[in-house]
N, C-alpha and C positions, 0 to 999 in steps of 0.2 A: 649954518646959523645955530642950530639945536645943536652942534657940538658946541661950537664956543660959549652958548650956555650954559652946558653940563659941566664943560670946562671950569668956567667962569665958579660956576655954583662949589666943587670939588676944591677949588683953588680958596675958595673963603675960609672952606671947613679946615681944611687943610692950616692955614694961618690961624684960624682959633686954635688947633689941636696944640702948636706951637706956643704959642701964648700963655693959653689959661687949660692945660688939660682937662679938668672939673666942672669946666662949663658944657661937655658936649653931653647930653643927657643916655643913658644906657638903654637898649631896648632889651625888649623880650617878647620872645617869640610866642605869634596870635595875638600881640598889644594891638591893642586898638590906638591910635593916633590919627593927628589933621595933619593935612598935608597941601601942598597947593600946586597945582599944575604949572609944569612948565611948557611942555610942549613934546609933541606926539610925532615918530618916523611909523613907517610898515609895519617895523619889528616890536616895537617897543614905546612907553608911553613915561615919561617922566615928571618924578614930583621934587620939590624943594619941603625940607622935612626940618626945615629950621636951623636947631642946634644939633639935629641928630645929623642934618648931611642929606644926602640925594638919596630916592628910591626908584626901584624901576618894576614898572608892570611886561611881562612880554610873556608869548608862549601860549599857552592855553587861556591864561590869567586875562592877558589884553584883548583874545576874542569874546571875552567873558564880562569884559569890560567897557564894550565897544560901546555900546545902549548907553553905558553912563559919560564917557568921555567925549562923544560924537559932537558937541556941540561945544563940548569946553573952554574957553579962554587962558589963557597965561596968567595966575593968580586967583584962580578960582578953588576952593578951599574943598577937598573931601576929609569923609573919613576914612581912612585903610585898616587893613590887617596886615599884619608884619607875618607874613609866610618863611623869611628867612632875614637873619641879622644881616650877615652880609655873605656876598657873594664871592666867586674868585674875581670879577670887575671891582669890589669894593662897594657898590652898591647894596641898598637892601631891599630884599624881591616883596614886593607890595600884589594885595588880590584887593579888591573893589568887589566880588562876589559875594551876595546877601549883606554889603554893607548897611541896605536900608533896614535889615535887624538889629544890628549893633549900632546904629542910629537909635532903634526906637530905644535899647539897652541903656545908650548917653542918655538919651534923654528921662529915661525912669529914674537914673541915679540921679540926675536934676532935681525932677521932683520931689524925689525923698529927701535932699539934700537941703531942697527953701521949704520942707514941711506943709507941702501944699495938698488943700483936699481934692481930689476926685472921684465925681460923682460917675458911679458905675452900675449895669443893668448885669445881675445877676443872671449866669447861662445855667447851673446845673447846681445840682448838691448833692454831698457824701454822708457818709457817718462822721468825718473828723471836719464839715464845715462846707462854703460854698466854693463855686470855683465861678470867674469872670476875666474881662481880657482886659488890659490896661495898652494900649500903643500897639495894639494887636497881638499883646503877648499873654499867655497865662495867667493870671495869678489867682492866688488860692487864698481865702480869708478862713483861719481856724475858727471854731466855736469860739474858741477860748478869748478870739477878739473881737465878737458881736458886741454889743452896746446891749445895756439891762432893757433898752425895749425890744430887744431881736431875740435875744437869748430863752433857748429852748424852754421854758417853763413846766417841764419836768424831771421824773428822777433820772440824776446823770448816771446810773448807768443800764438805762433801758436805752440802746444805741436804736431799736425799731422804730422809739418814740423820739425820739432826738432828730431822727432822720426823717420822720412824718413833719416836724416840727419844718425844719430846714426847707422843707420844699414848697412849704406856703411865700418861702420869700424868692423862690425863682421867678422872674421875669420882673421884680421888684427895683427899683435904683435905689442906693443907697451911697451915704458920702463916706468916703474912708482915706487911709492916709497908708504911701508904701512905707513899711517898715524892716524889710529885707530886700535888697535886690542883686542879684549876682547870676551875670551874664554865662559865666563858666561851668556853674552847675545848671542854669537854666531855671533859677528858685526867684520866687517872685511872691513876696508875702504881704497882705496887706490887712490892714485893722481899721473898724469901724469902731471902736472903742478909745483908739488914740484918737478921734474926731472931738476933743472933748474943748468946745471954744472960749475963750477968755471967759465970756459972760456967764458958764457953766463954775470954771475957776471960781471965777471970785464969788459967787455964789457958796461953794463949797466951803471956801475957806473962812466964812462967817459961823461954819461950824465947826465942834471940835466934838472928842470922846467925852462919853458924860453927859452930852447935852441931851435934855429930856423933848421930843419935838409931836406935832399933832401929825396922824398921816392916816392916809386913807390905803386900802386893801386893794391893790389894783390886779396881783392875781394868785392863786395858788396852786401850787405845785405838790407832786410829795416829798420834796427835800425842803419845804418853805413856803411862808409866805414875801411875795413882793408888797413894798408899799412905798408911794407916793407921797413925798411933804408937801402936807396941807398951802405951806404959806411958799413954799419953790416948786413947783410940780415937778419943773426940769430934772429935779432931782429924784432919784429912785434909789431905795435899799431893798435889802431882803432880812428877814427873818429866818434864820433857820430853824427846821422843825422844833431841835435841841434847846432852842430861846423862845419858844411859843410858851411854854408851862412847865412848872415843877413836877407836873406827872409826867409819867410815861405815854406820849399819845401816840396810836396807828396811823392816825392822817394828821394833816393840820387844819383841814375842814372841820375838825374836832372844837377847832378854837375860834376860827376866825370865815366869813367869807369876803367872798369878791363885794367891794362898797363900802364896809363897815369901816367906821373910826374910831382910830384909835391911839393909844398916847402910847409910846415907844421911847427906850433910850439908846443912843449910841454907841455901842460899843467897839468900834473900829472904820478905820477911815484910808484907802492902800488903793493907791493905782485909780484913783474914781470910783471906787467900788464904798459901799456905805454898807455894817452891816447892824442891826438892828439886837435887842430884844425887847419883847412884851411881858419875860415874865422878872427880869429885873425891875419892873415896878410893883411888882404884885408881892405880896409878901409869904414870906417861904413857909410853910406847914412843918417844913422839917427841922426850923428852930426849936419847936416845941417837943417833937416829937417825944425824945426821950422823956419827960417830964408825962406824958399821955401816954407812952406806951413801955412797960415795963414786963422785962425779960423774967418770964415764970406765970406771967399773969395769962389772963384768957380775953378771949376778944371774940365777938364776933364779924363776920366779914361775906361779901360774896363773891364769887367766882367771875374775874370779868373774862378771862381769856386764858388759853394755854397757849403752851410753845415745848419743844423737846425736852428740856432742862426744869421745866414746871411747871406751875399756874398761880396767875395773878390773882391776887385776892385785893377785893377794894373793902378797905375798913372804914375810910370815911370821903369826901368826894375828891380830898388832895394828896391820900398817901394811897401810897398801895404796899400790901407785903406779898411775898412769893412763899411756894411750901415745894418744896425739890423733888421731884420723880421720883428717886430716892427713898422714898417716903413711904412710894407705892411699889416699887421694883418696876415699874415699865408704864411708857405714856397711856396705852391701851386699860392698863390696871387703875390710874389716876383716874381716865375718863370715866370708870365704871363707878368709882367713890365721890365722884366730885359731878356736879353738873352745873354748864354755866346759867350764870342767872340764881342759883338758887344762894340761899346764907346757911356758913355750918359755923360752927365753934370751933376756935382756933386758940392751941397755946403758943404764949410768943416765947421764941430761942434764943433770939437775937435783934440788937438793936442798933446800928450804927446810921445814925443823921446825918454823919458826913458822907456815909457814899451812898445815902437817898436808899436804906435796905433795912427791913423788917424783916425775918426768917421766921418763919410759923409751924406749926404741927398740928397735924387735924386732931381734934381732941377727941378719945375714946367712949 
C-alpha cells in the first residue's frame, strides 16, 4: 500500500513534469519547506512535497526522526530540511532534525513580515546594545535602536558609561519590532525605536522644521540636552551641545538643567528623531561683532580656560577671543603669563564673525 502511494505520488509529478515543466518549483539544499506525511516503512518515512515531488527521511535522519513522526497521520504537515535535492531513487533526502529551530526561524520572519511588536525581557547587555531571546532565539537590539527614552544619555563615546547606562534596563520588558532576521547566519536584529505607533505618527507629522515649540528639559547629557514638548510629551528631542549657545560651552549644564522651560526651534526631523536648538532663538552677539570689535584696537578680557593650542579669553558674556601659545612659545610659558580668572589688556589681530573668531595679543 505505501508503495502504491509513492508510486501514485511520483506518477502525478511525473505528468506535471510533462505538461507544464515551470510549474515544479527548484529546491536548494538546507531549504527549509512544508511537506506532508505520507506514510512510514522500517526503513524509511515519506512526504508528498507538492509541486516539488516526494521526499524521503531514512538512515540516521528517520531515527532522528522517530519522536516527531511516531504518532503522525497521512496529511499531516511538517517542516523539513532539504539535506539532498535528489537522490540516485529520485527522491529528495529530507532531516526533521532541530526542525522545532527553523520553526521558531518561520515564524520570526512571520513577524517581521506583518510588523508586529514584541514585548521582551531584557537578558544581558554589551557595549554595542542589549541582547534578549525572541521564540527562543537570540536577538541583539543596538543602541542605535533604543527609543530616546532608553537611549544612553551620555557622551557617546564614553563606551564605560554607555555600558553602565545599558544595564539599568536588564531584567526590564520593552516592546520592539524584528527588523533583521536570517536563519543562515543565525542574525536576529530587533528595534525599540521602529515601535513608533500610528498615534506617535500623526502627532509628529503636525510638526515640521522651523517650527518654534514650548519643552521642558527632561535630561542632560554631555553631548545635549533632551527635551520634552510641552503640549505632546510623547514626543522627545535633543539639543545638541553645538545648539545650546553661541558661545563655546564645557558642559551643557552651562545652560540649562533638568525641569527647566523652555522655547526651542526645530531644526530637523529623520527617522522619529527630532533635533532641536535653543540658541537659534537667541540672538547672535556675532552679528555685531565686527562693528564692536575692531582689528588694531585694545580690549580688555579675562582668562576663562586653556587648552593646547591657547586660552580663551571672555571680552564680554557672549564672545570669547583666543590668544595662540604661539604667543608664548609653550602651554607651561602661557600658564605663567596668564592666570584664569584674572583681566589683562588685549590687542585685537583678527576678526572674523563668520567663524565665531577673535585672535588677540597680550598687550605689552
Amino acid at each position: 500500500m505505501a508503495s502504491n502511494l509513492i508510486k501514485k505520488s511520483r506518477s502525478v509529478l511525473g505528468q506535471i513534469l510533462k505538461n507544464n515543466p515551470a510549474a515544479v518549483a527548484v529546491l536548494k539544499q538546507d531549504e527549509l519547506v512544508k511537506a506532508h506525511f505520507i506514510t512510514k516503512t522500517n526503513k524509511a518515512a515519506f512526504f508528498d512535497m507538492g509541486r516539488i515531488g516526494t521526499g524521503i527521511v531514512y538512515g540516521v535522519e528517520l531515527i532522528n526522526a522517530q519522536a516527531s513522526i511516531k504518532e503522525a497521520k497521512p496529511g499531516d504537515a511538517f517542516l523539513v530540511r532539504v539535506t539532498e535535492i535528489e537522490n540516485k531513487d529520485g527522491y529528495a533526502e529530507l532531516s526533521l532534525k532541530e526542525t522545532h529551530k527553523q520553526q521558531s526561524w518561520e515564524a520570526l520572519k512571520e513577524l517581521k513580515e506583518k510588523g508586529e511588536l514584541v514585548s521582551v525581557v531584557i537578558k544581558a547587555a554589551n557595549g554595542g546594545g542589549l541582547v534578549t531571546e525572541i521564540e527562543g532565539i537570540q536577538a541583539f537590539l543596538p543602541v542605535s535602536q533604543l527609543s530616546a527614552e532608553h537611549y544612553p544619555q551620555v557622551d557617546e563615546g564614553d563606551k564605560t558609561k554607555i555600558l553602565e547606562e545599558l544595564k539599568k534596563l536588564v531584567e526590564q520588558t520593552l516592546k520592539v519590532k524584528i527588523i533583521d532576521v536570517n536563519s543562515r547566519t543565525q542574525k536576529l536584529i530587533i528595534s525599540e525605536k521602529a515601535n513608533l505607533n500610528e498615534n506617535f505618527k500623526e502627532k509628529l507629522s503636525n510638526y515640521k522644521v522651523g517650527d518654534t515649540i514650548d519643552g521642558i528639559i527632561t535630561g542632560v547629557a554631555d553631548f545635549g540636552a533632551f527635551v520634552k514638548f510641552a503640549n505632546d510629551p510623547e514626543i522627545e528631542g535633543l539639543i545638541h551641545i553645538s545648539e545650546l549657545d553661541h558661545r563655546l560651552i564645557e558642559s551643557p549644564k552651562e545652560i540649562v538643567k533638568v525641569d527647566d522651560v523652555v522655547k526651542v526651534k526645530i531644526i530637523e526631523i529623520k527617522d522619529g528623531r527630532v533635533s532641536l536648538s535653543l540658541k537659534a532663538l537667541k540672538e547672535n552677539p556675532w552679528d555685531k561683532a565686527e562693528s564692536k570689535y575692531k582689528v588694531g584696537g585694545e580690549v580688555s578680557g579675562v582668562v576663562s580656560r586653556f587648552n593646547p593650542f591657547g586660552a580663551f579669553i571672555g571680552l564680554d558674556p557672549e564672545i570669547q577671543g583666543l590668544i595662540h601659545v604661539s604667543e608664548f612659545g609653550s602651554v607651561e610659558e602661557m600658564k605663567k603669563q596668564l592666570e584664569l580668572g584674572k583681566n589683562y589688556q588685549f590687542t585685537i589681530e583678527l576678526v572674523k564673525p563668520q567663524d565665531k573668531r577673535i585672535v588677540l595679543k597680550l598687550k605689552k
